[in-house]
N, C-alpha and C positions, 0 to 999 in steps of 0.2 A: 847439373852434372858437375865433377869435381875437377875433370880431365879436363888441362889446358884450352885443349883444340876447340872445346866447346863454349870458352869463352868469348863472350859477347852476343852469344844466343838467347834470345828473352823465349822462353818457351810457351809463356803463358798466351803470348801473343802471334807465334812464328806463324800462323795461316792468315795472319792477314799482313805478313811482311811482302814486300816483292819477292821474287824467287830471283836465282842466279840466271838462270835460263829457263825459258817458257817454250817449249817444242811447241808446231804447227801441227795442230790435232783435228784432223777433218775429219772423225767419225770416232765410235766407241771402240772400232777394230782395225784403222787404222795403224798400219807398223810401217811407216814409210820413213821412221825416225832410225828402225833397228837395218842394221847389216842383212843384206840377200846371202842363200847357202842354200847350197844344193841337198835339194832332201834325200837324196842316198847316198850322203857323206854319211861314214861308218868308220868309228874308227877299229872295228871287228874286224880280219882278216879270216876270218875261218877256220884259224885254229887252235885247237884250246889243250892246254898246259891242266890236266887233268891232276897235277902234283902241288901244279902252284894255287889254279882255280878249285874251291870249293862249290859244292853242289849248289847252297844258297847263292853263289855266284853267278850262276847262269842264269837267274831268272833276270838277268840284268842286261844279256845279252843284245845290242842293235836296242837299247832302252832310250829314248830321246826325251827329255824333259819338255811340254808344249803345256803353258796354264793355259786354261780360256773358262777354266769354273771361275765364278765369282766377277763374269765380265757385266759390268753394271755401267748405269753415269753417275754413282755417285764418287768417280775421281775425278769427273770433270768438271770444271769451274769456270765457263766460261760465259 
């Protein structure tokens, strides 16, 4: 890559460099690395600006982003 920031990065080899930091992984579903939050934080208040919100809008409503497809051990390396 051309971009400063990326110099000194050997790409060919980066997986078998040490990492910066190695989080404590005791399982495949393990999240005790990420922040706790209450699962009915919303930032919806219930009421909706019908002038400003478009209809494709709403299907977005109370929408919370969660992956768990593609939970495998092939990121684990241990």
């Amino acid at each position: 890559m051309s971009h400063p920031f990326f110099d000194g990065i050997h790409w060919n080899t980066i997986r078998d460099e040490e990492p910066p930091y190695d989080p404590n992984v005791k399982s495949i579903d393990d999240t005790s690395n990420f922040d706790e939050f209450a699962e009915d934080e919303s930032p919806f208040n219930g009421a909706i600006d019908t002038a400003k919100d478009t209809v494709r809008d709403l299907a977005f409503i109370n929408y919370t982003y969660k992956r768990f497809d593609n939970l495998t051990t092939r990121g684990l390396h241990r």
